[in-house]
N, CA, C and O atoms as a DFTB+ gen file, in Angstrom:
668 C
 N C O
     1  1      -0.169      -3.047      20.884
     2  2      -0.554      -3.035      19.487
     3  2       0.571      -2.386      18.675
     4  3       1.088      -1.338      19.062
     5  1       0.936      -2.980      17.596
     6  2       1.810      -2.485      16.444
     7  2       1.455      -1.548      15.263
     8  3       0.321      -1.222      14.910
     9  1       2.380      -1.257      14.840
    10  2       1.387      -0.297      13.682
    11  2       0.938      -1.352      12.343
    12  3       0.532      -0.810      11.315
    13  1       1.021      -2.672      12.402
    14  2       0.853      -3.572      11.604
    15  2      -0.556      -5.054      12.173
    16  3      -1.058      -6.062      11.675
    17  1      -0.640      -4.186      13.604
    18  2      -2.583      -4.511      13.643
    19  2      -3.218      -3.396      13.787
    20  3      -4.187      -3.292      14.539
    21  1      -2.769      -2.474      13.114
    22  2      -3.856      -1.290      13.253
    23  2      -5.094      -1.826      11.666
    24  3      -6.178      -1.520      11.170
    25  1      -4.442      -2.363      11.559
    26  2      -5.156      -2.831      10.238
    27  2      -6.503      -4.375      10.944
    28  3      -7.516      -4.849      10.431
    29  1      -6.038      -4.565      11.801
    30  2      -7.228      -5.665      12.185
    31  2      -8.100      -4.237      13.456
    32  3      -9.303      -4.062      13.264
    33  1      -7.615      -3.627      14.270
    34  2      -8.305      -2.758      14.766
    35  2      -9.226      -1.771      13.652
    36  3     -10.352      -1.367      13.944
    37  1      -8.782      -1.570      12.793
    38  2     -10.448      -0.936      12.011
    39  2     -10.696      -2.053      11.168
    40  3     -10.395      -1.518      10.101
    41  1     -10.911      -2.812      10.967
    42  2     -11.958      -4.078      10.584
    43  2     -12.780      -4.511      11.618
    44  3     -13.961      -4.678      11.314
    45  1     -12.350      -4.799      13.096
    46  2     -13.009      -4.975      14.003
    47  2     -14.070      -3.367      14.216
    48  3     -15.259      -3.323      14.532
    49  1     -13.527      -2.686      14.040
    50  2     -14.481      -1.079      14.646
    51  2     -15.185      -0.756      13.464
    52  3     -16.075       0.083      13.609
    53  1     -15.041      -1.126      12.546
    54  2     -15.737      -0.382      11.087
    55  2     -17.278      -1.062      11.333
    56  3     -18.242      -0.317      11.155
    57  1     -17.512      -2.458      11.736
    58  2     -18.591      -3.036      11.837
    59  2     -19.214      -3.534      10.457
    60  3     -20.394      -3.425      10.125
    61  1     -17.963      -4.218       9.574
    62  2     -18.377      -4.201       8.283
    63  2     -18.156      -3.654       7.660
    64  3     -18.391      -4.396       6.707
    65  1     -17.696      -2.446       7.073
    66  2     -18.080      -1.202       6.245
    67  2     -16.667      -1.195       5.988
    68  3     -16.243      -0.382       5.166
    69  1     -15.865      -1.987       6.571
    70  2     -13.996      -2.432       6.034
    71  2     -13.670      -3.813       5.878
    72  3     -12.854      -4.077       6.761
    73  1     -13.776      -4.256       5.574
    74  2     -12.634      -5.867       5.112
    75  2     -12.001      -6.415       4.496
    76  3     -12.257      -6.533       3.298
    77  1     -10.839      -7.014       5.100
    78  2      -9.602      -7.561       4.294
    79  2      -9.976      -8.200       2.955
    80  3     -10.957      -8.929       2.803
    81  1      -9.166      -7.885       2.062
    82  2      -9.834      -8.193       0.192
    83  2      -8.354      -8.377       0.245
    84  3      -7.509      -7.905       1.006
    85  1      -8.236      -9.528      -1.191
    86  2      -6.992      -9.656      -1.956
    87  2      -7.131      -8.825      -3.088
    88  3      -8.265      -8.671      -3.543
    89  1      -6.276      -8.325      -3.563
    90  2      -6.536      -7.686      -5.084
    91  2      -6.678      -8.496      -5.877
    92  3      -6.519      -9.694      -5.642
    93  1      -7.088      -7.902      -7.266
    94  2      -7.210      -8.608      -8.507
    95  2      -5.717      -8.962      -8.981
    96  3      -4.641      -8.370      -9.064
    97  1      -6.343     -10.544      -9.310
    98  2      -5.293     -11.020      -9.986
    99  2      -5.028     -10.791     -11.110
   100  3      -3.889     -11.123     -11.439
   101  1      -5.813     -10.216     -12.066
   102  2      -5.621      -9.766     -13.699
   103  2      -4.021      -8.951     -13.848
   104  3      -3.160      -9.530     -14.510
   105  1      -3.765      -7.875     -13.332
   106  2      -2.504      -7.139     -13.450
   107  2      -1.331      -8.195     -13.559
   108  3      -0.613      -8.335     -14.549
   109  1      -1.258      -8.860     -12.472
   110  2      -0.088      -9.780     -12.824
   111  2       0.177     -10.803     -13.862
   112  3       1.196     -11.033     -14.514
   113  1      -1.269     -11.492     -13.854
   114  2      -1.123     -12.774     -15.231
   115  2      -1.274     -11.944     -16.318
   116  3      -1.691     -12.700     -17.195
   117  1      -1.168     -10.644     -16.864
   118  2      -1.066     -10.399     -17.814
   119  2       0.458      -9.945     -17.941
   120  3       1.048     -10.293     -18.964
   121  1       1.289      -9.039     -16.784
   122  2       2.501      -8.821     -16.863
   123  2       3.481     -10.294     -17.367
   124  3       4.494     -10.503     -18.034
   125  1       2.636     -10.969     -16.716
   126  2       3.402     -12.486     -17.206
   127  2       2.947     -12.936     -18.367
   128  3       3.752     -13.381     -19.184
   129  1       1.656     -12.901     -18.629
   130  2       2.001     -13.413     -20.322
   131  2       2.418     -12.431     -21.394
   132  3       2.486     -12.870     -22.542
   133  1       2.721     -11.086     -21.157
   134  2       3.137     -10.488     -21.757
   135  2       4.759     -10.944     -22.145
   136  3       5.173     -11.006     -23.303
   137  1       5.722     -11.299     -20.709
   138  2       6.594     -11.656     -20.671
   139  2       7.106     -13.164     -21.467
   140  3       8.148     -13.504     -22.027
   141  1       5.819     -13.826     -21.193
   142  2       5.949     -15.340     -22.065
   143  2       5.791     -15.057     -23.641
   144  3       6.259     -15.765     -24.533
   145  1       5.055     -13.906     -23.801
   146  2       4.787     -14.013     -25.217
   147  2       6.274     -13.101     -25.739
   148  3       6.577     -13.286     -26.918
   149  1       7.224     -12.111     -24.892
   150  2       7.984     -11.625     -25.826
   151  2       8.859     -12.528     -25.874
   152  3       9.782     -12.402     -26.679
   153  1       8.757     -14.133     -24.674
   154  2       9.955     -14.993     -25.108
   155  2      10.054     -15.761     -26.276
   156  3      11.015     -16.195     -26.912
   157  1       8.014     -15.875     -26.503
   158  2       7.937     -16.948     -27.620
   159  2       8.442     -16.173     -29.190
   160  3       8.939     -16.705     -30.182
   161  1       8.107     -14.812     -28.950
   162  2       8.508     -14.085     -30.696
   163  2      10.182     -14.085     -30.159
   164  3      10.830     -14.179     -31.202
   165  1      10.922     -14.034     -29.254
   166  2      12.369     -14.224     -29.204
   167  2      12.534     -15.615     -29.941
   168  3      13.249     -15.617     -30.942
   169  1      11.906     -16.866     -29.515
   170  2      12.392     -18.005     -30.333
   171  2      11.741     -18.045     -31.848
   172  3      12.061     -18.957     -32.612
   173  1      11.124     -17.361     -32.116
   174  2      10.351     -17.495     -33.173
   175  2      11.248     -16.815     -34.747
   176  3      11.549     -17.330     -35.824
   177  1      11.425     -15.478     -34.166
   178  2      12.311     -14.617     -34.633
   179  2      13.659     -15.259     -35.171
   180  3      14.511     -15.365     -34.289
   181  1      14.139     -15.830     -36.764
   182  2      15.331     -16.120     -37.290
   183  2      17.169     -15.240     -36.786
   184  3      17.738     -14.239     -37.220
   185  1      17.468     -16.077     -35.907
   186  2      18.731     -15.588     -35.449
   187  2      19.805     -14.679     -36.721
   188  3      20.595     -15.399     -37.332
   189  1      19.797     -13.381     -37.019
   190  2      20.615     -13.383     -37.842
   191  2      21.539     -11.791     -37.969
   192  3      20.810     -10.962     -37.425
   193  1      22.603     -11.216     -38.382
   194  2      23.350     -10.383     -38.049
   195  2      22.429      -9.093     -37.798
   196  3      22.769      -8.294     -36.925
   197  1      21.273      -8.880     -38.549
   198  2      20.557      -7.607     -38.583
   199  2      19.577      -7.625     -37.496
   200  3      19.089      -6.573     -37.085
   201  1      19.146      -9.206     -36.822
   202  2      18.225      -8.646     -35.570
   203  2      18.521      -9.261     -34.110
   204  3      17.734      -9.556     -33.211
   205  1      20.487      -9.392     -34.209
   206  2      20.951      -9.386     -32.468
   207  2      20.564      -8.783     -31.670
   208  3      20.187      -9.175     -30.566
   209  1      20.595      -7.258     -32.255
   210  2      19.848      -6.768     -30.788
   211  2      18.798      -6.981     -30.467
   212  3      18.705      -7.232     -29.265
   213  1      17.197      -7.017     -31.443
   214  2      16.492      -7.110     -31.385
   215  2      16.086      -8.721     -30.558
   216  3      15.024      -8.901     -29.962
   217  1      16.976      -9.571     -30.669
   218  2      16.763     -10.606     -30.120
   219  2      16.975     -10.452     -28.972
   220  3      16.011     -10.694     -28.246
   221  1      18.164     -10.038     -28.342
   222  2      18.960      -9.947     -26.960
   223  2      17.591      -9.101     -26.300
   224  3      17.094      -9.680     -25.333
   225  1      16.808      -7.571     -26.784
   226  2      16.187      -7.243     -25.795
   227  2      14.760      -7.543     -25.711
   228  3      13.996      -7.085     -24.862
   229  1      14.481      -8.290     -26.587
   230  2      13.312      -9.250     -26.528
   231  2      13.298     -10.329     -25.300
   232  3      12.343     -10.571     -24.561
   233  1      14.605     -10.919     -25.271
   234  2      15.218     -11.646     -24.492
   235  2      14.966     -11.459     -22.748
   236  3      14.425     -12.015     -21.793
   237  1      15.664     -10.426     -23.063
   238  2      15.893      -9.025     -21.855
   239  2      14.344      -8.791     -21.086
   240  3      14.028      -8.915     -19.902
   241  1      13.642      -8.452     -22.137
   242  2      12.444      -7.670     -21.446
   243  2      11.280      -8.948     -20.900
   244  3      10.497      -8.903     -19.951
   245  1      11.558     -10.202     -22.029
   246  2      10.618     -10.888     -21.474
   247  2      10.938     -11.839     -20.287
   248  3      10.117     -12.472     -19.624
   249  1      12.230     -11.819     -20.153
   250  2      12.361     -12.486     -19.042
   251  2      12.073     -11.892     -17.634
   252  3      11.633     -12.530     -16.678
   253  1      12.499     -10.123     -17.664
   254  2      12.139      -9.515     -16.592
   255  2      10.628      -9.555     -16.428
   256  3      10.142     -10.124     -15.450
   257  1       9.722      -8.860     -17.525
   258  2       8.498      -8.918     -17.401
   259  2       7.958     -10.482     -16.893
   260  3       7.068     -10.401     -16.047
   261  1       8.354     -11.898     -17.272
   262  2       7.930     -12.907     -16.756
   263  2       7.942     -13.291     -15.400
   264  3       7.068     -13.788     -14.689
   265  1       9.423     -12.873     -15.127
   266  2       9.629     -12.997     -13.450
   267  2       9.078     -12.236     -12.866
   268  3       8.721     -12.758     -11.809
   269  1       8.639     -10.799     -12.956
   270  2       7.916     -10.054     -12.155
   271  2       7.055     -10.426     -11.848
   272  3       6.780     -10.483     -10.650
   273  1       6.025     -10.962     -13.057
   274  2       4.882     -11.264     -13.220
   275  2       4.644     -12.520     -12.535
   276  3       3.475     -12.685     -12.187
   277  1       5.408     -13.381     -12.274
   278  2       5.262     -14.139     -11.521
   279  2       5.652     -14.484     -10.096
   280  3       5.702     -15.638      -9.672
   281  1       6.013     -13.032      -9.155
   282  2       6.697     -12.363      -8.686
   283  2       5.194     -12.301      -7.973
   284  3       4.615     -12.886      -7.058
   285  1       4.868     -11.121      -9.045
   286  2       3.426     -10.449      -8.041
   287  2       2.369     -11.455      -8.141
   288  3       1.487     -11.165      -7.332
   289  1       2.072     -12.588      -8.840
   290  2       1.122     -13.433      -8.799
   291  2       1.255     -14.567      -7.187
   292  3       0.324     -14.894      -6.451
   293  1       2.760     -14.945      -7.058
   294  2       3.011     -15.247      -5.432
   295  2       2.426     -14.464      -4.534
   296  3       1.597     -14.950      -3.764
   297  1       2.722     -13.282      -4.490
   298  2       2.677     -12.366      -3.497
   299  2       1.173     -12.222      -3.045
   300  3       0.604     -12.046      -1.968
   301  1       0.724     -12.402      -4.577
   302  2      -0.922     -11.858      -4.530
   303  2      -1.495     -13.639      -4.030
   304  3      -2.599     -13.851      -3.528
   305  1      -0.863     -14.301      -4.205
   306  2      -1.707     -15.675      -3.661
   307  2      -1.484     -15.652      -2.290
   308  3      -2.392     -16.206      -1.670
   309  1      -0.523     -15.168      -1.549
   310  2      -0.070     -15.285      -0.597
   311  2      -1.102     -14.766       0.661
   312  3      -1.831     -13.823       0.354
   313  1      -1.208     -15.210       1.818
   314  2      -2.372     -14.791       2.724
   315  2      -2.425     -13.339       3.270
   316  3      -3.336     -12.588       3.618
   317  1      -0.762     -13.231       3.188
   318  2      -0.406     -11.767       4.006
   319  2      -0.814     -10.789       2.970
   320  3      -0.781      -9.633       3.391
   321  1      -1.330     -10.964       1.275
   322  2      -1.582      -9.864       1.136
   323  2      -2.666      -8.784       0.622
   324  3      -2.664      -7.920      -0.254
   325  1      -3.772      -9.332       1.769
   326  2      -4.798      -8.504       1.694
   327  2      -4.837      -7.212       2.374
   328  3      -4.128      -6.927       3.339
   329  1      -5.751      -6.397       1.796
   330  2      -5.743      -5.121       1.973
   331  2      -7.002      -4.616       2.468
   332  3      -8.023      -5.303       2.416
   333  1      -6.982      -3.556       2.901
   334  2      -8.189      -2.920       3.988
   335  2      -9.226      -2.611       2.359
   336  3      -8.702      -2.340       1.278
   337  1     -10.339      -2.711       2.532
   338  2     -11.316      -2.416       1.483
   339  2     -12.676      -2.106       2.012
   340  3     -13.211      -2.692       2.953
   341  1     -13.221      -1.053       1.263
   342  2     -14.275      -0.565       1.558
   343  2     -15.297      -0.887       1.096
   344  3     -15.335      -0.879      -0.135
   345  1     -16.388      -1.251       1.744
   346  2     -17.105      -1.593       0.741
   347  2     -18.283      -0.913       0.630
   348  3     -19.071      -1.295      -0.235
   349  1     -18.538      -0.087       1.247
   350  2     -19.542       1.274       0.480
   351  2     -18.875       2.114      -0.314
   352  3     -19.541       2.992      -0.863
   353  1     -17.759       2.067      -0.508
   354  2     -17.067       2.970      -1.579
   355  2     -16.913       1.776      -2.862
   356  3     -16.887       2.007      -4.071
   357  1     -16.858       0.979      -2.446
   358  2     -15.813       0.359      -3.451
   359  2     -14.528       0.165      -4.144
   360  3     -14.207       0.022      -5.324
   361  1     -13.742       0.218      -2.743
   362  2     -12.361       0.738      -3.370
   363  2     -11.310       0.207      -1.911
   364  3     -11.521      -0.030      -0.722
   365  1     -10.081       0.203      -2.864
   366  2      -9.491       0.119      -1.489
   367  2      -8.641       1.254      -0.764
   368  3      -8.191       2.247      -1.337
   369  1      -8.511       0.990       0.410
   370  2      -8.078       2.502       1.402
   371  2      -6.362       2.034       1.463
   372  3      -5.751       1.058       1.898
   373  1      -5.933       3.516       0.664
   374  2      -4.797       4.518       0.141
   375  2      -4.089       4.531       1.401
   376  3      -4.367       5.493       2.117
   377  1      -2.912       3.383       2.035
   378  2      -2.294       4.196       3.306
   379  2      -1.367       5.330       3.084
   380  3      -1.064       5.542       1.910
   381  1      -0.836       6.135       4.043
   382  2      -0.440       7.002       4.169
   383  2       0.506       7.595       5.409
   384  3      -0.157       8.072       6.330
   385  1       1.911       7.636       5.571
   386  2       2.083       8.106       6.682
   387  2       2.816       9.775       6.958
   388  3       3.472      10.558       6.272
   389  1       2.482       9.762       7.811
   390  2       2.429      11.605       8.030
   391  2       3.374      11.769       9.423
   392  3       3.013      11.372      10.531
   393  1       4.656      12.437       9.133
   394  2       5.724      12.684       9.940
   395  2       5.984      13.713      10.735
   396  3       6.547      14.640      10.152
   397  1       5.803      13.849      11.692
   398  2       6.289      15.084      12.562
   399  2       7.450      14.987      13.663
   400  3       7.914      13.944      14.123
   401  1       7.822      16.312      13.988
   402  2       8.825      16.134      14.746
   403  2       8.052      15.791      16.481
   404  3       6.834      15.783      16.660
   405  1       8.986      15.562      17.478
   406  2       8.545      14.522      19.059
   407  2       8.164      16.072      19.238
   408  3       7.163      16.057      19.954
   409  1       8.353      16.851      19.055
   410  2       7.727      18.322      19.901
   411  2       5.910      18.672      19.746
   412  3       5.171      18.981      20.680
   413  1       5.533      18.517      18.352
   414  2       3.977      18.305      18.245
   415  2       2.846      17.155      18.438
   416  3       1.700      16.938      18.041
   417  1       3.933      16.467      19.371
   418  2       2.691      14.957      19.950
   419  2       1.406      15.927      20.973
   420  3       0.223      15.587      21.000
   421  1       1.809      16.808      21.533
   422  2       0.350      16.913      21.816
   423  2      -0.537      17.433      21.209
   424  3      -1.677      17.342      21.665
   425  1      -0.304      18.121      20.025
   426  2      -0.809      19.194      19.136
   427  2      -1.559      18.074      18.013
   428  3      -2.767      17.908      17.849
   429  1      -0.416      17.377      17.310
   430  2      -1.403      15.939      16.900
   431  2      -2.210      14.881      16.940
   432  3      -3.062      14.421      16.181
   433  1      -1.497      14.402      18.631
   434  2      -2.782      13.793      19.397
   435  2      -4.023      14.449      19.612
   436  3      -5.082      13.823      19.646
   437  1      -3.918      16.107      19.810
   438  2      -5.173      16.759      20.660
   439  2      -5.912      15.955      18.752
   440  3      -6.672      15.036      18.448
   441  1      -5.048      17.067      17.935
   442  2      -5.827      16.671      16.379
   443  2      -6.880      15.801      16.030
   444  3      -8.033      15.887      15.606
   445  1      -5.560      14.386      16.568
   446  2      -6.799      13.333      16.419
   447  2      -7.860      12.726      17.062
   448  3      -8.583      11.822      16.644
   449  1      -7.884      13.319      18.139
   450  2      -9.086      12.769      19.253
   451  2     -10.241      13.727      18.803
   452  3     -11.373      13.337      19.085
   453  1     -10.123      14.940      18.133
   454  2     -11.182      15.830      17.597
   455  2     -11.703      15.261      16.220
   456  3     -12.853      15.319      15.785
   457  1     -10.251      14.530      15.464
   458  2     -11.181      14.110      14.535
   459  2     -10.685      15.129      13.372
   460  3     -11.271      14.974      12.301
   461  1      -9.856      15.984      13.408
   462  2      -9.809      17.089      12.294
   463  2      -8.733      16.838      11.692
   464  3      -7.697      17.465      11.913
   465  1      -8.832      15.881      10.844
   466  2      -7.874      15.801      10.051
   467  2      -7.384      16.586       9.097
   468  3      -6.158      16.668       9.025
   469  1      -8.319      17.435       8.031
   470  2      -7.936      18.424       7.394
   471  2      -6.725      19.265       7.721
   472  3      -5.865      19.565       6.892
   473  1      -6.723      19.674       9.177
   474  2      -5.513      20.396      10.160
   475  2      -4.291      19.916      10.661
   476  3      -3.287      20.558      10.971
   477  1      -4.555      18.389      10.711
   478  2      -3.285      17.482      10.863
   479  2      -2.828      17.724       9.655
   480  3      -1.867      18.473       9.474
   481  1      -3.350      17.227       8.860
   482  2      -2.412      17.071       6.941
   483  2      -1.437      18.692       6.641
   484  3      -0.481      18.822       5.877
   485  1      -1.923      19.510       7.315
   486  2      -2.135      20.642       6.940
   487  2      -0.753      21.489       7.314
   488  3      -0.066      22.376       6.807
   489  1      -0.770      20.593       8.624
   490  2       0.796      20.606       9.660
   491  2       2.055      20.340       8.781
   492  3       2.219      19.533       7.866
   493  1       3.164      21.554       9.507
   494  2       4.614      21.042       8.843
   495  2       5.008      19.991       9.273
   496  3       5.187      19.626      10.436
   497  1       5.207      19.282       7.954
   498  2       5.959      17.912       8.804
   499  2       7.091      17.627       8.544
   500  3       7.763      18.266       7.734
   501  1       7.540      16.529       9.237
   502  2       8.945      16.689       9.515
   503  2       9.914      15.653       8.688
   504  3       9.347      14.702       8.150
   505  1      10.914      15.737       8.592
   506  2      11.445      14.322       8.085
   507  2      12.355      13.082       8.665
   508  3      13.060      12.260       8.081
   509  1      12.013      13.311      10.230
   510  2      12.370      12.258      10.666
   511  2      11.276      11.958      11.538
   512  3      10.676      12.697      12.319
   513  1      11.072      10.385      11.193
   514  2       9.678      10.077      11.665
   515  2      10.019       9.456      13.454
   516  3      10.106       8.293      13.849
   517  1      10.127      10.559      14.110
   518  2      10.057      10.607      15.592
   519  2       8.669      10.564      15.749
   520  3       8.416       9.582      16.447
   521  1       7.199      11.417      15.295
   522  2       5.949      10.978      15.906
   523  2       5.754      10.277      14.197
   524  3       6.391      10.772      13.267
   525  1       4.972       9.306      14.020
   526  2       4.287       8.960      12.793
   527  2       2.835       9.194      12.748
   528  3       2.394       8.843      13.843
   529  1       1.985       9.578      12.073
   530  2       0.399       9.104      11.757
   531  2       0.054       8.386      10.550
   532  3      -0.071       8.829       9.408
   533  1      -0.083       7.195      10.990
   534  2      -0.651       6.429       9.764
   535  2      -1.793       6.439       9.627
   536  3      -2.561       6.216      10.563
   537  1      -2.101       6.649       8.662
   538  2      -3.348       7.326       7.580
   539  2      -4.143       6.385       6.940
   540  3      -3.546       6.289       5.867
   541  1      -5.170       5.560       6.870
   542  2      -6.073       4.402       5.585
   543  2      -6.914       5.807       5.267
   544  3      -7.340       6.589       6.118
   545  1      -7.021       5.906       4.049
   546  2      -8.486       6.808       3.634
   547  2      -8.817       5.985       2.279
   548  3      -8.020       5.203       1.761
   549  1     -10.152       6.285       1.765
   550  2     -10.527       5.878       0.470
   551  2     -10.271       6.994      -0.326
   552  3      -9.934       8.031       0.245
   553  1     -10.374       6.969      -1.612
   554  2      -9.933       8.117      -2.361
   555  2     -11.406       8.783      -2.504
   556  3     -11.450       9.888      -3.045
   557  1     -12.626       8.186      -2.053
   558  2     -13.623       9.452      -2.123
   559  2     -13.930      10.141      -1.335
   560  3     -14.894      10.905      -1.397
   561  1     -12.692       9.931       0.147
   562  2     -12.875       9.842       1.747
   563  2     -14.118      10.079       2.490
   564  3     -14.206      11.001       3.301
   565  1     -15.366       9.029       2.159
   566  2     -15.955       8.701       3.105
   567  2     -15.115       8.085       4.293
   568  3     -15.724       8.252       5.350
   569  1     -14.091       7.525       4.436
   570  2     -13.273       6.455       5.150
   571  2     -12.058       7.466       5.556
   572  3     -11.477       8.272       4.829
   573  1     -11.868       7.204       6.815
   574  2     -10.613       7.542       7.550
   575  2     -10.336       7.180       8.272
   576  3     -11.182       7.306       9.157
   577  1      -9.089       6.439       8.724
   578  2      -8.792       5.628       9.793
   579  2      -7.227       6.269      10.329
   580  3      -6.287       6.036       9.568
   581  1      -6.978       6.929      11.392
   582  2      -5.811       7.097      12.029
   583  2      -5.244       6.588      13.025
   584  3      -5.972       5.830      13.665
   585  1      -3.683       6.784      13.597
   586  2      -3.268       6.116      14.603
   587  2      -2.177       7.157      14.547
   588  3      -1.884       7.617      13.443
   589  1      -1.613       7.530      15.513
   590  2      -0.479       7.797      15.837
   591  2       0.776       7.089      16.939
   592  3       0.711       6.544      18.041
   593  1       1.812       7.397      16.071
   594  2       2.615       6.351      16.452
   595  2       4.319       6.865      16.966
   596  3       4.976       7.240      15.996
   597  1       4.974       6.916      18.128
   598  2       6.160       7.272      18.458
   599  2       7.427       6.194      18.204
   600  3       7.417       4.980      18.413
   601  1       8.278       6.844      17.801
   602  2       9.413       6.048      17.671
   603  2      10.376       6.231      18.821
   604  3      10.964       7.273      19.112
   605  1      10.470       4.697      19.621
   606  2      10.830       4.853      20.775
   607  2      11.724       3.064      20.958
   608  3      11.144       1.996      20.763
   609  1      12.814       3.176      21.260
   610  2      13.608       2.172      21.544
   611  2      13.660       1.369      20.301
   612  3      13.484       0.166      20.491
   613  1      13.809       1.644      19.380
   614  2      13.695       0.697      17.981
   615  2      12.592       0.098      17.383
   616  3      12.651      -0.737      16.480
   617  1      11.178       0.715      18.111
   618  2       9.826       0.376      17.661
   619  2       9.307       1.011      17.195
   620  3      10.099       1.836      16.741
   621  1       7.752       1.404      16.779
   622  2       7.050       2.341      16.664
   623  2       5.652       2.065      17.857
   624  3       4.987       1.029      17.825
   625  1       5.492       2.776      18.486
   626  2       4.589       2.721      19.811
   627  2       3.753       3.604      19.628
   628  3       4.078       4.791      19.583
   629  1       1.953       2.994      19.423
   630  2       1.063       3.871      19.708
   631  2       0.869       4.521      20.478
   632  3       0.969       4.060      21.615
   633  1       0.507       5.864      20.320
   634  2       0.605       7.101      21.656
   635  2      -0.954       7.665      21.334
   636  3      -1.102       8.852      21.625
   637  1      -1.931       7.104      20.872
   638  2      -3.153       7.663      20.522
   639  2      -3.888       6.304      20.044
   640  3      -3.395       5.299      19.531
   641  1      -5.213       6.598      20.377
   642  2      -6.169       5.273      20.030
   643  2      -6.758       5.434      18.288
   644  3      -6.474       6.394      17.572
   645  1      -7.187       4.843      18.076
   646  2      -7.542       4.385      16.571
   647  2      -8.400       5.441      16.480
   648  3      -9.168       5.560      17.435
   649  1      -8.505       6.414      15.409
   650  2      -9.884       7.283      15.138
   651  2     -10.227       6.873      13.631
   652  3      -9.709       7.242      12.577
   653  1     -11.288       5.975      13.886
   654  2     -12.098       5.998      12.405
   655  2     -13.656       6.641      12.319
   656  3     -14.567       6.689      13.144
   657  1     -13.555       7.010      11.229
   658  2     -14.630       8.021      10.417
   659  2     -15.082       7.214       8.935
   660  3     -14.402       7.002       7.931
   661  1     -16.514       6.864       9.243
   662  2     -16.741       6.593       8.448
   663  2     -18.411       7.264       8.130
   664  3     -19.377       7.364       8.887
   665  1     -18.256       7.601       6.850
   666  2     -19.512       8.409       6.767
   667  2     -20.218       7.661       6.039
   668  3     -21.363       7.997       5.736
């Protein structure tokens, strides 16, 4: 397992109470018509010595804002990009990863097989991600889902089984 099906391992264990959701599409089709509309007052707007600039960053902004916007509207149609969602909270779960140095794998593993996360978070961590813990929580954390993960031969390799908490 990768650290990129830990995300189908708590959908399968949640028993419901997690499933893959696309986000709302509203954020993007508005970044984009925002962008279409500063192109249309760019053509609209009389070309003349007192509003070059004003044209150029009209120009400027709506073209970036359009492409973005149509940028994240791909992305968001796209299959790969649903997200873990809760649905007794109503919300979707915040990942998170949490770095320590290879010397506290047993101290973090013991952590997570107890379940005490408060005490993991709590830990100095490190800044090279030799052990990882990736983190899903909801922001009202009924929901917690962990994994810990070693960086080993150019991978990241689970060294601990999935602990989800769901209250």
């Amino acid at each position: 397992m990768s650290k990129y099906d830990m995300r189908e391992a708590i959908y399968s264990q949640s028993e419901g109470a997690i499933v893959p959701r696309s986000k709302s599409m509203v954020w993007p089709i508005v970044v984009t018509m925002v962008g279409v509309g500063l192109l249309v007052l760019n053509a609209i707007i009389e070309a003349t010595v007192q509003n070059g600039n004003l044209k150029s960053a009209l120009l400027l902004f709506g073209a970036v804002f359009a492409i973005a916007g149509v940028v994240m509207v791909v992305v968001r149609l796209s299959g790969a990009s649903k997200a873990p969602y809760c649905v007794k909270d109503g919300c979707f779960l915040a990942k998170k990863e949490l770095k320590f140095a290879k010397e506290q794998k047993n101290i973090v593993v013991d952590l997570l097989r107890k379940g005490d996360f408060a005490t993991l978070r709590s830990l100095k961590q490190s800044d090279v991600s030799a052990l990882t813990v990736v983190e899903y929580s909801s922001p009202k954390c009924r929901v917690v889902a962990c994994q810990a993960f070693e960086y080993l031969e150019l991978e990241l390799r689970p060294v601990s089984d999935l602990v989800l908490k769901v209250e």
